[in-house]
N, C-alpha and C positions, 0 to 999 in steps of 0.2 A: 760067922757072926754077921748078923745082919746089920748095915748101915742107917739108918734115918736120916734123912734132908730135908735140911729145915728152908722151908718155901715163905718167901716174902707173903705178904695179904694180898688176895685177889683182889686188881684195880679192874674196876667197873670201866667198859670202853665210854671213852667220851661222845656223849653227842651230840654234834654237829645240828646248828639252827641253819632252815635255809633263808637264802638271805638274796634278795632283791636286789643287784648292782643300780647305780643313778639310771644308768642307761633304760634298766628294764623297770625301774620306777615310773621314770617318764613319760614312758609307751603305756602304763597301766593306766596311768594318768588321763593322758588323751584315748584310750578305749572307752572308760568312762563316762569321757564326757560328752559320749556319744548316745549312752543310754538315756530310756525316757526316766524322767527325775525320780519318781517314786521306784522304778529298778536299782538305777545308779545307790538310793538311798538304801535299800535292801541288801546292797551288796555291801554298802561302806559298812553297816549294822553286823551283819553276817562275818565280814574280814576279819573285825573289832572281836566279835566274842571269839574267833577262830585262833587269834593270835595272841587273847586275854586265857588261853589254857594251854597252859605249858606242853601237856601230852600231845595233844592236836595242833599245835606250832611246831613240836619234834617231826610230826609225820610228816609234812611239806604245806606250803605257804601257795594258797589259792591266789590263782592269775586269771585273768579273763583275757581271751587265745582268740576272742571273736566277737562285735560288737556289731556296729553298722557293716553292710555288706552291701555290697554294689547288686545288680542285678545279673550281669557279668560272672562274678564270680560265686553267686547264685548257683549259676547254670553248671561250672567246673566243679563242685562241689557235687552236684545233679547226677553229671557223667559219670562221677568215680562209681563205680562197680556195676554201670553199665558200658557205656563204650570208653571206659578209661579202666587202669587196672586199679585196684583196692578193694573196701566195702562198702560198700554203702550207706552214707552219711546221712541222709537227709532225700526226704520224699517231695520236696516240695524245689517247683521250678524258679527259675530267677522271676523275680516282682511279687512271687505268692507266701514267702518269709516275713515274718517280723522281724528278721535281722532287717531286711529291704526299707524298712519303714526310716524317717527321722525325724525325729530320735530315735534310736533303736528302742523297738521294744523287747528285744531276747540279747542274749550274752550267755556265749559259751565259757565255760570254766575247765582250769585243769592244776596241775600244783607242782609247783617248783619243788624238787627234793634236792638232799645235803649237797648232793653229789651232782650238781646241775642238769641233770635228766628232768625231762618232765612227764608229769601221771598222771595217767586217764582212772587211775582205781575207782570202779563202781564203789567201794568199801568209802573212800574217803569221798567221793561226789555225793551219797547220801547221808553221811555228816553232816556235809555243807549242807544240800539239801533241806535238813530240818532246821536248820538256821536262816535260809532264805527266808522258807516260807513262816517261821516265828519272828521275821522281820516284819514282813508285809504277808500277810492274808491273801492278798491277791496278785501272787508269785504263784507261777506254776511251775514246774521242775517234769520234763524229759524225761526221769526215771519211771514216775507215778503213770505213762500214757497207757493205754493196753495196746497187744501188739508192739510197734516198733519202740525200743527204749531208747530214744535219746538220753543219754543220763548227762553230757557235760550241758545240754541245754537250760536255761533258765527264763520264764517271760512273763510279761505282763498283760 
């Protein structure tokens, strides 16, 4: 004789919004207000519609990882995956970035996920992407370059 087992209703896994501690609030904060204003303004637009749909606030919650840059750290940045070990970030030497500029005129992005890791996904950078530049017109985005892709780059 065969048995039957009566199974509760399949519960849908909960999930988890990522979320900003004060601490890492306040460092967005002051990245910001580094950018030049019509950036800064592109971004606050861009965050807003990012965080005003539900689906794309489940994926992770955009941070900007990089704003003004010294010309210093320009340079370390320069090195990695030539006389340092990594890839290669960026082509340009300290003083010749529009990070270097101030206000900054670029800001790198990346996204907080549930699980406090954070994400370089080209998938979610070209999201934001068409959100920078349906902010501001004259937003450029790191992914669109030909040849090398900056995708977390953003500038004016």
């Amino acid at each position: 004789m065969e048995t039957t087992r009566l199974v509760g209703p399949a519960v849908a896994p909960v999930r988890v919004v990522p979320r900003l501690s004060s601490v890492q609030q306040r460092i967005q904060v002051a990245r910001l207000a580094q950018a030049e204003p019509s950036l800064g303004s592109a971004y606050a637009q861009a965050l807003a519609q990012w965080m005003g749909d539900p689906v794309l606030r489940l994926a992770g919650v955009p941070i900007v990882t990089e704003c003004y840059r010294n010309p210093a750290r320009q340079e370390e940045l320069y090195a990695q995956g030539r006389t340092k070990p990594g890839p290669i970030v960026t082509y340009k030497r300290g003083g010749e970035s529009k990070h270097n500029r101030w206000p900054s005129r670029a800001l790198d992005v990346a996204f907080l996920l549930a699980d406090g890791e954070v994400s370089w996904s080209g998938l979610l950078l070209s999201k934001f992407a068409r959100l920078m530049k349906a902010a501001d017109a004259r937003v450029r985005w790191g992914g669109d370059w030909p040849g090398f892709k900056d995708r977390p780059h953003f500038e004016v």
